[in-house]
Backbone as ProteinMPNN parsed JSONL, in Angstrom:
{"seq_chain_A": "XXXXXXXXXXXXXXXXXXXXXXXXXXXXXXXXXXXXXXXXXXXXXXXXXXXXXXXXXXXXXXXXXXXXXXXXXXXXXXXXXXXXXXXXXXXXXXXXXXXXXXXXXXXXXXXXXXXXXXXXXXXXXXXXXXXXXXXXXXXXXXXXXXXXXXXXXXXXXXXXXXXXXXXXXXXXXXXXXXXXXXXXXXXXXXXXX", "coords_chain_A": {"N_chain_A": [[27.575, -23.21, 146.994], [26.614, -22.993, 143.269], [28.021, -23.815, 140.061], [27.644, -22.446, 138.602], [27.083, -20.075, 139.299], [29.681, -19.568, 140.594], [31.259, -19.616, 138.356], [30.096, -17.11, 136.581], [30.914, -15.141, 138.427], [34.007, -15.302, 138.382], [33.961, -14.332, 135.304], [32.609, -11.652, 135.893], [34.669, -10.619, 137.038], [37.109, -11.42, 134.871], [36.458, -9.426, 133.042], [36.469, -6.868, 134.216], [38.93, -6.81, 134.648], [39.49, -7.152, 131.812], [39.093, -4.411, 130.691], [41.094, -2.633, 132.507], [43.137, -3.555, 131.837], [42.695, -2.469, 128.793], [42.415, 0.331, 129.028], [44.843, 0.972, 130.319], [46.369, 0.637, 128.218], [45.467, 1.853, 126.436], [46.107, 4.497, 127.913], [48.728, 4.092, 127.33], [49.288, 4.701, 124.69], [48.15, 6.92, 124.051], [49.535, 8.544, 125.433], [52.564, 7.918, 124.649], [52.174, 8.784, 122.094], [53.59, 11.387, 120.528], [52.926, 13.954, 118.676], [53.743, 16.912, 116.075], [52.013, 19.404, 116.815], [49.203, 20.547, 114.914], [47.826, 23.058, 113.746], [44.973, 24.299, 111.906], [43.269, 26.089, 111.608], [43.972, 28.923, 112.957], [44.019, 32.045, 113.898], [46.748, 33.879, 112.581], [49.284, 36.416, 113.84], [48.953, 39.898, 113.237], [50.683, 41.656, 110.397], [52.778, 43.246, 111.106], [53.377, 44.799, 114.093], [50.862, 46.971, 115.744], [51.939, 50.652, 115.666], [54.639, 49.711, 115.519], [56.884, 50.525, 113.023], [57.324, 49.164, 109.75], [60.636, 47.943, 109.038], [63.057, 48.165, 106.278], [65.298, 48.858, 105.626], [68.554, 49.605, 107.377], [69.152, 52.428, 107.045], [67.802, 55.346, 107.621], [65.621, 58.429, 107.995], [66.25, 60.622, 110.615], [66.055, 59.374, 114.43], [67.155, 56.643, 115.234], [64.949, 53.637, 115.212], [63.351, 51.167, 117.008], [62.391, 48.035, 117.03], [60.169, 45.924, 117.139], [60.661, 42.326, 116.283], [58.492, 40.337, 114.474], [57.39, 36.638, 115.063], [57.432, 34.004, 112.784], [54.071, 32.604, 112.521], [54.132, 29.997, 111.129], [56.578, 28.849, 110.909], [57.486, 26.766, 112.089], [55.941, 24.317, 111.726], [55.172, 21.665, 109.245], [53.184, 21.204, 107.615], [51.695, 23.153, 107.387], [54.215, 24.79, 106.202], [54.231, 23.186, 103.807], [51.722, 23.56, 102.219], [52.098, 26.078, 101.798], [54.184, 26.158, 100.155], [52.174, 24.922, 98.237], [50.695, 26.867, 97.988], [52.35, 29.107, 96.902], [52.245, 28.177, 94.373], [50.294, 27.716, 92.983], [49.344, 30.363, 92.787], [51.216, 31.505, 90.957], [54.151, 32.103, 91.8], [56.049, 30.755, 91.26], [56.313, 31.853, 88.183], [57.78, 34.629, 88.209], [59.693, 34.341, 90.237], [60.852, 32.155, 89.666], [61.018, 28.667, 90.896], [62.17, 29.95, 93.098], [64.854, 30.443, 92.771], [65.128, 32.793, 90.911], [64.299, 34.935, 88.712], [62.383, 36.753, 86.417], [61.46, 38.198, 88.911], [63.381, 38.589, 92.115], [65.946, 36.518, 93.286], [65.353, 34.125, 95.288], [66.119, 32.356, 97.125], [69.229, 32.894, 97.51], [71.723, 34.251, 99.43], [71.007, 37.422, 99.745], [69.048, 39.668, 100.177], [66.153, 41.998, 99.168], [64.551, 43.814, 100.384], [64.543, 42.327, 102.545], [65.109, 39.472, 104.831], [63.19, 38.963, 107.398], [60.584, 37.693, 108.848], [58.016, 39.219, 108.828], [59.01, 40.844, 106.934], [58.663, 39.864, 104.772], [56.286, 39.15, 104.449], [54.597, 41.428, 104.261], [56.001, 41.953, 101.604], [54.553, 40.299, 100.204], [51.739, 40.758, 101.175], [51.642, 43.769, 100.421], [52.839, 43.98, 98.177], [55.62, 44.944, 95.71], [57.376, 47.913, 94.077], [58.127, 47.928, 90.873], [56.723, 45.275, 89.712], [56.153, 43.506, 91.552], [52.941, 41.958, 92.631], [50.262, 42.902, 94.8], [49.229, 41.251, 97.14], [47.159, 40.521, 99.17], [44.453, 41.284, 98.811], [43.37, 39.238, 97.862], [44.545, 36.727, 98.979], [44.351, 34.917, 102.002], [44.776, 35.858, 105.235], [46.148, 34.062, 106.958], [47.352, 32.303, 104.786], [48.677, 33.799, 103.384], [50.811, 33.727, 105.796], [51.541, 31.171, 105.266], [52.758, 30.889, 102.975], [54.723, 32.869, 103.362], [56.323, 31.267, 105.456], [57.139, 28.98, 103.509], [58.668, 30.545, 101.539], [60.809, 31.119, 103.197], [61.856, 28.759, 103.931], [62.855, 28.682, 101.438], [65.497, 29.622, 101.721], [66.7, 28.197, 103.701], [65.671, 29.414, 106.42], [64.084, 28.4, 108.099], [63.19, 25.751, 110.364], [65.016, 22.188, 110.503], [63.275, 20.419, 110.435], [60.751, 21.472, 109.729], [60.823, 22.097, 107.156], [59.526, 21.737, 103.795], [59.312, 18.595, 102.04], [61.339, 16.527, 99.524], [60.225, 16.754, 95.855], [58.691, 14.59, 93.909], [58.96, 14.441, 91.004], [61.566, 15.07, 87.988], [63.886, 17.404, 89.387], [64.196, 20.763, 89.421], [65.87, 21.9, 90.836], [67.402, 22.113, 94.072], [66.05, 20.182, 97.344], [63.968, 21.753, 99.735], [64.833, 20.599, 102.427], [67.544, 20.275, 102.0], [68.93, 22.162, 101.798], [71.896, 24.113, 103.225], [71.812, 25.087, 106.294], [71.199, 28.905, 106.89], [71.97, 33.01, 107.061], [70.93, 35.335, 105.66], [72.149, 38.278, 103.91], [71.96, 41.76, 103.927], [70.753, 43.571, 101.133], [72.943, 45.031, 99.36], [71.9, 46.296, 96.72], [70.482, 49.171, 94.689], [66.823, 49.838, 95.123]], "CA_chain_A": [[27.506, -22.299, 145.876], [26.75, -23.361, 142.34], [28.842, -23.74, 139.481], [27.159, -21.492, 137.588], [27.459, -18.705, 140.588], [31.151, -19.496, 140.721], [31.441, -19.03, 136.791], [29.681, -15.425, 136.362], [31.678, -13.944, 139.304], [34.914, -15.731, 137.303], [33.678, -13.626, 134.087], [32.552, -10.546, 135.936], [36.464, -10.451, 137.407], [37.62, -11.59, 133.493], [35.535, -8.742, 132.716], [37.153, -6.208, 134.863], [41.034, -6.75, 134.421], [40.033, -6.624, 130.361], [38.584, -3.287, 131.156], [41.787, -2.005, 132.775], [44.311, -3.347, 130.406], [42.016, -1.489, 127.701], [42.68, 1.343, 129.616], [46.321, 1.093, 130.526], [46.78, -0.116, 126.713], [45.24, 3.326, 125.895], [46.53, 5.515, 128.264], [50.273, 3.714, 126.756], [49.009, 4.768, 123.417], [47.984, 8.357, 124.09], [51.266, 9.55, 126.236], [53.813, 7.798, 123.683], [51.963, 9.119, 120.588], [53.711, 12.76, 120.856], [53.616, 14.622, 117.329], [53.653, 17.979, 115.895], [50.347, 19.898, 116.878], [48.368, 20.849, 113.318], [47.002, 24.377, 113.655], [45.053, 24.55, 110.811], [42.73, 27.17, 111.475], [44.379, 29.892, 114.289], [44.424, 33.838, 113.515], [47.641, 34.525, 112.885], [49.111, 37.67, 114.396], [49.415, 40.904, 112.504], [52.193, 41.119, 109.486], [53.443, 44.198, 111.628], [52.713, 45.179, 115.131], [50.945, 48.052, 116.079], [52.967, 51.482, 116.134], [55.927, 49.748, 114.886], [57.323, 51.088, 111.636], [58.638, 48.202, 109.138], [62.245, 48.768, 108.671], [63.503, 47.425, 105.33], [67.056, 49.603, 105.847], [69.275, 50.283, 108.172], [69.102, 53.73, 106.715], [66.423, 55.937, 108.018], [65.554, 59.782, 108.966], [65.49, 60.702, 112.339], [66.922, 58.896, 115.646], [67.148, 54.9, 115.653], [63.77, 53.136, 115.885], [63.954, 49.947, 117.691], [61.699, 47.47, 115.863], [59.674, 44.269, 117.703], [60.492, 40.939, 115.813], [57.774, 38.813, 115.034], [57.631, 35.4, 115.094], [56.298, 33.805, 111.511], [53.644, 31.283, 113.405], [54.044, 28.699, 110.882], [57.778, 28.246, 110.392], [57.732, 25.169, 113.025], [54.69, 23.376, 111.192], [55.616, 20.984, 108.183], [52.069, 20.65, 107.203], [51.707, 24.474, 106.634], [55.289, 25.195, 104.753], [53.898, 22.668, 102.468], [50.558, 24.457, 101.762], [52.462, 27.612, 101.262], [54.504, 25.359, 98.717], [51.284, 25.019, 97.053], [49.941, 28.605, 97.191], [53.209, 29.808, 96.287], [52.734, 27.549, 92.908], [49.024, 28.131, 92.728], [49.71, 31.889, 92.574], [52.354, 31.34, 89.882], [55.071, 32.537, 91.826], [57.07, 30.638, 90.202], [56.585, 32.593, 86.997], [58.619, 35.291, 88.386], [61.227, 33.863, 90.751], [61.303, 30.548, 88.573], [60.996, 27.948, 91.509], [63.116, 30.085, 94.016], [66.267, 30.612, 91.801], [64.845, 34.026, 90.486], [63.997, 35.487, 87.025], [62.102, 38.368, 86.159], [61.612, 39.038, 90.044], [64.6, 38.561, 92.833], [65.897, 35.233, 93.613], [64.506, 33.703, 96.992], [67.043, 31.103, 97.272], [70.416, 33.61, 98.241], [71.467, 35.256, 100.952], [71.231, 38.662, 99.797], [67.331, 39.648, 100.238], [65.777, 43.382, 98.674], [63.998, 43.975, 100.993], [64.943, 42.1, 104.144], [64.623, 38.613, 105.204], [62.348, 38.896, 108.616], [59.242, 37.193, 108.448], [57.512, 40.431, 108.545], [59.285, 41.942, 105.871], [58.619, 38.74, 103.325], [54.662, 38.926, 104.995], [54.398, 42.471, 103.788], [55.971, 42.292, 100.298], [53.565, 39.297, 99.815], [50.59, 41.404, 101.035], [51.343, 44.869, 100.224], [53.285, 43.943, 96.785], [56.896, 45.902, 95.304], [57.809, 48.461, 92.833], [58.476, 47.131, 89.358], [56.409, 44.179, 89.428], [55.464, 42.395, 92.392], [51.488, 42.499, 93.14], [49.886, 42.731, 96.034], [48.026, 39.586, 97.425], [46.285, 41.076, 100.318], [42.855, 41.152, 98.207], [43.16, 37.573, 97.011], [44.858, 35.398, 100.107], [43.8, 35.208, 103.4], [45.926, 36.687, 106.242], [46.669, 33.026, 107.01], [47.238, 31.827, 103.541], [50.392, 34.563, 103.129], [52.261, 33.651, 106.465], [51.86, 30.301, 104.864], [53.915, 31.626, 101.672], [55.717, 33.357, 103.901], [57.072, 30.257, 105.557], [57.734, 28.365, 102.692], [59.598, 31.165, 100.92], [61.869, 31.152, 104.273], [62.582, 27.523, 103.511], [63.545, 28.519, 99.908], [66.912, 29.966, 101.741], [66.81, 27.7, 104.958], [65.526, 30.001, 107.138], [63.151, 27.693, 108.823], [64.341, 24.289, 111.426], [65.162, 21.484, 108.58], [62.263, 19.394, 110.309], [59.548, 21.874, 108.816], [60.73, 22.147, 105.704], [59.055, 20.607, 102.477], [60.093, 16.936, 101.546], [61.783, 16.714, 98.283], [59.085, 16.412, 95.354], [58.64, 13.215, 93.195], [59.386, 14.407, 90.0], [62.477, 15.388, 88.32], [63.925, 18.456, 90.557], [65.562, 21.828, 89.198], [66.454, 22.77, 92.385], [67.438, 21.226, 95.704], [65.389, 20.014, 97.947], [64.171, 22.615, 100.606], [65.306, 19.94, 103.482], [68.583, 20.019, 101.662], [70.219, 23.334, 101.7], [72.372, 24.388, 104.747], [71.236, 26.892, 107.456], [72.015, 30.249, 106.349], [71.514, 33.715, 107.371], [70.541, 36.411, 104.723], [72.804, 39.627, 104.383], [70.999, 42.89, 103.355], [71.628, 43.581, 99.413], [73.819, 46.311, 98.32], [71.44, 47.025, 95.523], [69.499, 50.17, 94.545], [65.783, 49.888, 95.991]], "C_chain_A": [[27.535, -23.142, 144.605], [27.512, -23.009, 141.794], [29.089, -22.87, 138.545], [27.654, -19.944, 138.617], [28.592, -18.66, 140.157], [31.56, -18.613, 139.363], [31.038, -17.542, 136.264], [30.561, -14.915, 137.147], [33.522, -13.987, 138.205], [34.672, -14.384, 136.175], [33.625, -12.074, 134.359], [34.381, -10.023, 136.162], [37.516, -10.683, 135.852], [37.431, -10.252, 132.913], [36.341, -7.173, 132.759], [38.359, -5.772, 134.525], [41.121, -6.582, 132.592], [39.96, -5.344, 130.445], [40.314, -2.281, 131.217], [43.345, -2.589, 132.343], [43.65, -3.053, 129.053], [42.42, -0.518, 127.826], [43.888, 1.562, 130.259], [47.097, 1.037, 128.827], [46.949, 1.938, 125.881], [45.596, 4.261, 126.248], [48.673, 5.939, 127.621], [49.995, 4.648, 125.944], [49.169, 6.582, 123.507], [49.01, 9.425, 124.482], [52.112, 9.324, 125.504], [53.764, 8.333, 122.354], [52.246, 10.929, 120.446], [54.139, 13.17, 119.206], [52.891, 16.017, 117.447], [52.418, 18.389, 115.736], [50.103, 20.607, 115.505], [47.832, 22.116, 113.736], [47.017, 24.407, 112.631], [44.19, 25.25, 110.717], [42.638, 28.142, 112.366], [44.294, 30.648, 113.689], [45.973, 33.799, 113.91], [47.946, 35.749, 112.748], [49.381, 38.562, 112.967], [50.676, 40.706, 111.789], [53.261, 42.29, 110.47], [52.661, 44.347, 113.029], [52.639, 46.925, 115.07], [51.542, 49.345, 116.338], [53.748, 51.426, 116.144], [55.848, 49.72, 113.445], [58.079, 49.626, 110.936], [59.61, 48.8, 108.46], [62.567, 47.75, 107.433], [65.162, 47.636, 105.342], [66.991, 50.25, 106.989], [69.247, 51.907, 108.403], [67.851, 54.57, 106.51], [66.342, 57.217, 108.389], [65.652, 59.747, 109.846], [66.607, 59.578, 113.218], [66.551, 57.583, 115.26], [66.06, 54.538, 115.93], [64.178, 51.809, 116.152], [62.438, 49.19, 117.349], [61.516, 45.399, 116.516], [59.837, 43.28, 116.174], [59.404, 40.074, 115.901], [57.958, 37.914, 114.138], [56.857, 34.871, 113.564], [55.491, 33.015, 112.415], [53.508, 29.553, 112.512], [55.749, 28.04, 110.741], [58.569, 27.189, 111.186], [56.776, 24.209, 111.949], [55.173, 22.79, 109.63], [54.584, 21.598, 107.348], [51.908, 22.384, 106.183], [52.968, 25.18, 105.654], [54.79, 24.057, 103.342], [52.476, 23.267, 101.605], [51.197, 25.897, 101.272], [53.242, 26.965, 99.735], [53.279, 25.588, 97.657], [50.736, 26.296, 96.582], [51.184, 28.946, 96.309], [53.087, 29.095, 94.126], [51.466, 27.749, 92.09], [48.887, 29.179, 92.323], [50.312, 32.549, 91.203], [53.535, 32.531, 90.264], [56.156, 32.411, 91.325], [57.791, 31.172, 88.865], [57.266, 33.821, 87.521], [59.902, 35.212, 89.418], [61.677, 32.409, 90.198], [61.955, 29.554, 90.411], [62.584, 28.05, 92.802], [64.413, 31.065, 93.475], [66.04, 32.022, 91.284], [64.936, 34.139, 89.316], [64.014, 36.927, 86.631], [62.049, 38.858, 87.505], [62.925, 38.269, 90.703], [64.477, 37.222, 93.104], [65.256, 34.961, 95.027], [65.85, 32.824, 97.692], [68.609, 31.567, 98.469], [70.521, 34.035, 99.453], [71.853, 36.609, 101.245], [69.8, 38.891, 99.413], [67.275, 41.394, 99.903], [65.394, 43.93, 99.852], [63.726, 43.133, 102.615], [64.263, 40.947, 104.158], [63.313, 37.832, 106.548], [60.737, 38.431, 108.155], [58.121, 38.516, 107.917], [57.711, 41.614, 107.27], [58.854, 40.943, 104.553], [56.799, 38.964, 103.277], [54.239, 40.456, 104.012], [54.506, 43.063, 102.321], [55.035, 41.429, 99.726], [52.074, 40.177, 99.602], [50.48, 42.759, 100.241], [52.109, 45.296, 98.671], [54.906, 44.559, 96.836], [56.443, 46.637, 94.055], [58.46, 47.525, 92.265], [57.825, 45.997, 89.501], [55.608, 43.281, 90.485], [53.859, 43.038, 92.828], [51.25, 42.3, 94.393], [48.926, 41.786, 96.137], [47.067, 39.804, 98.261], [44.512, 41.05, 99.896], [42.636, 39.731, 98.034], [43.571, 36.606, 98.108], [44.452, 36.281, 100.852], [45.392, 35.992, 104.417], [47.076, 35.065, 106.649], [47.581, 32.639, 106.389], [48.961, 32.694, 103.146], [51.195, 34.364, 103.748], [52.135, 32.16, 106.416], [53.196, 30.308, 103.736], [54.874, 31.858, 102.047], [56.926, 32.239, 104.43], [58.096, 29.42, 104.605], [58.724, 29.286, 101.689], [61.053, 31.484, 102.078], [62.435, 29.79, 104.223], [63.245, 27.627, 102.432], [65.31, 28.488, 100.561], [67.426, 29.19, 103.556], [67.267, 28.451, 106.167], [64.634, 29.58, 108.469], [64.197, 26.64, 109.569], [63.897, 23.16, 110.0], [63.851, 20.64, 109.168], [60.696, 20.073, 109.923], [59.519, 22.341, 107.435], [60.122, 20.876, 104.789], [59.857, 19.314, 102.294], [60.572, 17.278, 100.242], [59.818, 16.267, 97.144], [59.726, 15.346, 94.673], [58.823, 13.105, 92.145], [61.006, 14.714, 89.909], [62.441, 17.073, 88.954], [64.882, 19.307, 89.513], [66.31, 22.307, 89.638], [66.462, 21.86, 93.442], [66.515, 21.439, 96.369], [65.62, 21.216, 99.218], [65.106, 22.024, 101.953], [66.759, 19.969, 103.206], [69.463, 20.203, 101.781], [70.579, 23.521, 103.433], [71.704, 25.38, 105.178], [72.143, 28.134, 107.064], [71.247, 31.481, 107.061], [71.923, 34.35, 106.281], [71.468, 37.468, 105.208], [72.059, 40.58, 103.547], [71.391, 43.199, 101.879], [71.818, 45.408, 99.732], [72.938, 46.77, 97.185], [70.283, 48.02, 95.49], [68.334, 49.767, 94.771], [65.226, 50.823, 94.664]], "O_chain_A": [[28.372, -24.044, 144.616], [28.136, -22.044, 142.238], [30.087, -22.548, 137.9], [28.489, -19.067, 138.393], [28.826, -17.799, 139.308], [31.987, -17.462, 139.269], [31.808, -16.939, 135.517], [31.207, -14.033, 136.582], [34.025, -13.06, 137.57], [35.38, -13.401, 136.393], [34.191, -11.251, 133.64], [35.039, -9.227, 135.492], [38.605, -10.111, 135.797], [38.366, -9.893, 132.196], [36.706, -6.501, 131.795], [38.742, -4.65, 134.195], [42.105, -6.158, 131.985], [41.079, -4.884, 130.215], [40.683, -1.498, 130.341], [44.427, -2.044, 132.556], [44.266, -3.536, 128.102], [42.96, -0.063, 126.819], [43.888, 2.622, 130.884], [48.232, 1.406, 128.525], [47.745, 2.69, 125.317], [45.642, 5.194, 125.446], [49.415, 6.916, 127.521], [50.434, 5.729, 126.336], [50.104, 7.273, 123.101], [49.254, 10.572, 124.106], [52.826, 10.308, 125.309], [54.715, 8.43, 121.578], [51.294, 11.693, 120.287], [55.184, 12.884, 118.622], [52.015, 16.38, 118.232], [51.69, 17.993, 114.825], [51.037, 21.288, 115.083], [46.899, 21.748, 114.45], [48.038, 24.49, 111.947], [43.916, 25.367, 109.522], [41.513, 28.458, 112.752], [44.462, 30.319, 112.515], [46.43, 33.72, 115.05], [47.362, 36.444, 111.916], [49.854, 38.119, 111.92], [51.577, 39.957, 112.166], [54.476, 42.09, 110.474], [51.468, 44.057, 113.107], [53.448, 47.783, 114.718], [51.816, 49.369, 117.538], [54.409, 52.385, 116.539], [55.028, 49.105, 112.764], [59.09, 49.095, 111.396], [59.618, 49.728, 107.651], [62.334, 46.554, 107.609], [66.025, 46.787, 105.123], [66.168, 50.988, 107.53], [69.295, 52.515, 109.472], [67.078, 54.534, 105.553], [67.103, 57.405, 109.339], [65.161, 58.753, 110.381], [67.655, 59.107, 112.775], [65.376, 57.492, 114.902], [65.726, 54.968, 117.035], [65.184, 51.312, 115.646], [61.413, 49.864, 117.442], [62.159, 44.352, 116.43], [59.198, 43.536, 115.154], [59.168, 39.292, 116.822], [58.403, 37.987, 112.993], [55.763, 35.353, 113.27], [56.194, 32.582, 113.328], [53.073, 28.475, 112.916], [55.975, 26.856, 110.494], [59.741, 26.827, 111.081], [57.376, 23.258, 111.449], [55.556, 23.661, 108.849], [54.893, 22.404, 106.47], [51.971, 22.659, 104.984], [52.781, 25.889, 104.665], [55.035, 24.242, 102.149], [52.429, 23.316, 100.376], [50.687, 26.63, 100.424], [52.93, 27.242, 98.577], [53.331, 26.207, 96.594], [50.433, 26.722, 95.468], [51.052, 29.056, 95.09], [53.648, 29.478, 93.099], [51.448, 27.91, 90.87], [48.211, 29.218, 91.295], [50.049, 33.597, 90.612], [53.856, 33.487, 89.559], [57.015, 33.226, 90.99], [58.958, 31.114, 88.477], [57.301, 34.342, 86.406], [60.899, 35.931, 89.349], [62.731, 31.802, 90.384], [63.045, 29.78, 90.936], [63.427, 27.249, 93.208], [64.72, 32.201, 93.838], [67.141, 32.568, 91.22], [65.723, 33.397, 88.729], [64.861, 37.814, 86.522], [62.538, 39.982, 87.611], [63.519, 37.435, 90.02], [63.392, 36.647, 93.195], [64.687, 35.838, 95.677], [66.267, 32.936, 98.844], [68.985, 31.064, 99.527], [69.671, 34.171, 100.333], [72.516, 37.071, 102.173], [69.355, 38.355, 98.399], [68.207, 42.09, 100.305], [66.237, 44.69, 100.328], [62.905, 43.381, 103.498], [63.11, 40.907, 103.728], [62.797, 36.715, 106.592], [60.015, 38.872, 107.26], [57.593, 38.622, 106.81], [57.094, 42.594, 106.853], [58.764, 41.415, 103.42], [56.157, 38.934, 102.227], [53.508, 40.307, 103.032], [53.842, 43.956, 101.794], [54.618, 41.797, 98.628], [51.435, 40.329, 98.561], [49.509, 42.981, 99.519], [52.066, 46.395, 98.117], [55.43, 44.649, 97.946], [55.573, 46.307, 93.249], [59.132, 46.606, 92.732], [58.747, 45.194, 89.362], [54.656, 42.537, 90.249], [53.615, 44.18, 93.217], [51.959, 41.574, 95.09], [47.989, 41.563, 95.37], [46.008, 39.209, 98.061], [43.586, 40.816, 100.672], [41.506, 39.25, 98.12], [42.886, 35.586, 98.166], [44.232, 37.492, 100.811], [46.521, 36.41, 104.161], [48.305, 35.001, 106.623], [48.673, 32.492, 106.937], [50.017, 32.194, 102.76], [52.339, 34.491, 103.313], [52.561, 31.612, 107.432], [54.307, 29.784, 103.826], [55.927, 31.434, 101.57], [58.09, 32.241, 104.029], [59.301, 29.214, 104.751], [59.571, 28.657, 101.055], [62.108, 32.002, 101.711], [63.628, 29.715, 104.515], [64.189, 26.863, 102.229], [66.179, 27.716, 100.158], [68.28, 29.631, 104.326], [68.337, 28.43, 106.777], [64.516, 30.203, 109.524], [65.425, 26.592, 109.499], [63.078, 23.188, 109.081], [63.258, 20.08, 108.246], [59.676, 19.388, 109.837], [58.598, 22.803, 106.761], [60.176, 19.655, 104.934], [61.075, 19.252, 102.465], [60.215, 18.369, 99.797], [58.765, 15.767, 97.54], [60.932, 15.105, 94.72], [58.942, 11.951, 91.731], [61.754, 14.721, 90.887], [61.448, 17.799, 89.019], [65.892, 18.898, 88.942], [67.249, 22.991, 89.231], [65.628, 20.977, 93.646], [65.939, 22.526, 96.337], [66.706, 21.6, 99.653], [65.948, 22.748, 102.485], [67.421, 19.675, 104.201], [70.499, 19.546, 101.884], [69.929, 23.241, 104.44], [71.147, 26.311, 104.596], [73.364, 28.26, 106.971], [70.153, 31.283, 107.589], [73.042, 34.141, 105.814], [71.687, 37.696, 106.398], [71.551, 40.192, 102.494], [72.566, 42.978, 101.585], [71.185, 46.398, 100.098], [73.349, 47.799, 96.647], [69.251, 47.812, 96.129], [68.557, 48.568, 94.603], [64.106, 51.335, 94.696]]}, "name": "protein", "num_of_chains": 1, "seq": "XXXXXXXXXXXXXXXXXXXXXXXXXXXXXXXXXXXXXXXXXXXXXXXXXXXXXXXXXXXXXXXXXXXXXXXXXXXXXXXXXXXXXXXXXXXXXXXXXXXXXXXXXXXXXXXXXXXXXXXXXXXXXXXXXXXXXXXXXXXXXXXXXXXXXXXXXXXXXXXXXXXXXXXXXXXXXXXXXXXXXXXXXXXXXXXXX"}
C-alpha cells in the first residue's frame, strides 16, 4: 500500500471523529442552553371567558356565581412585562397614575385595587375603560398589546414572579424598581365605586 493510500484513509478517519465532536459539541450546546421561551406572537385567550360574568365585588344580586380565573399569559415572560412597560408609557399612562404611585387616576402600586386585582379585571378596565376618566383602549391596542399592560401593571404591585419583572431603568428613579418591591397580595378597596 502506498503512502499516499495510507494518508487519505488517515484524513478520511481525521475527517470523521471532527464530524462527531461537531456534533456532540452541538448537541452539548443545545441541551445546556435552557432559557425562557419568547412568545412573541400567540393569541392570547379572551379577557373573560365565555358565560362567565366579571365579578369586581363580592356584592352581587342573586345566588353566588362562581367565577373561572384566568391566567394573564404573559406574567411569566420578562420580555413582554417590559413591552407593556413601554405601552403603558407610550399610552401616557403615566399621566394619570404618575408612574404607578397614582394621581388623577388610582394608584397601581398599593394593595387596595377599585376594581379588583385579577388579571381579568385589570385586562378589562384597560379594554373596556372606567367611570370618571379612564378610556377605553380596546379600539387602539391589540388584544395582545393590553395583556401586555396588563402584566406590567401587575408588576407595579408585585403581583407577577420577581424573575419577570422589569429591570430597574437607567435614569434617575421616582419609584422603586419593579424587581424590588416585596410579594404582596391586593385587598379589595373600601371605597365608593
Amino acid at each position: 500500500m502506498s503512502l499516499r493510500c495510507r494518508n487519505a484513509g488517515l484524513g478520511i478517519r481525521a475527517a470523521r471523529s471532527g464530524r462527531l465532536v461537531a456534533l456532540a459539541a452541538s448537541t452539548v450546546l443545545i441541551v445546556a442552553c435552557e432559557r425562557e421561551a419568547r412568545r412573541f406572537q400567540e393569541s392570547p385567550p379572551t379577557a373573560a371567558p365565555t358565560g362567565d360574568p366579571l365579578v369586581v365585588s363580592d356584592l352581587q344580586p342573586g345566588p353566588t356565581v362562581v367565577v373561572s380565573n384566568v391566567e394573564a399569559p404573559y406574567d411569566d415572560n420578562a420580555w413582554a412585562v417590559s413591552e407593556g412597560k413601554s405601552l403603558y408609557n407610550a399610552m401616557n399612562c403615566s399621566g394619570c397614575h404618575f408612574q404607578g404611585g397614582g394621581g388623577i387616576g388610582p394608584p397601581l402600586m398599593d394593595d387596595e385595587w377599585i376594581y379588583g386585582s385579577e388579571p381579568q379585571q385589570i385586562f378589562a378596565s384597560i379594554a373596556e375603560g372606567r367611570p370618571n376618566g379612564m378610556p377605553a383602549w380596546k379600539f387602539i391596542l391589540s388584544t395582545q398589546q393590553i395583556w401586555e399592560i396588563t402584566s406590567y401593571v401587575r408588576s407595579l404591585s408585585s403581583l407577577i414572579p420577581k424573575g419577570a419583572r422589569g429591570a430597574r431603568d437607567d435614569h434617575m428613579m421616582r419609584k422603586p424598581a419593579e424587581a424590588s418591591t416585596p410579594n404582596a397580595r391586593p385587598k379589595k378597596s373600601t371605597a365608593p365605586q
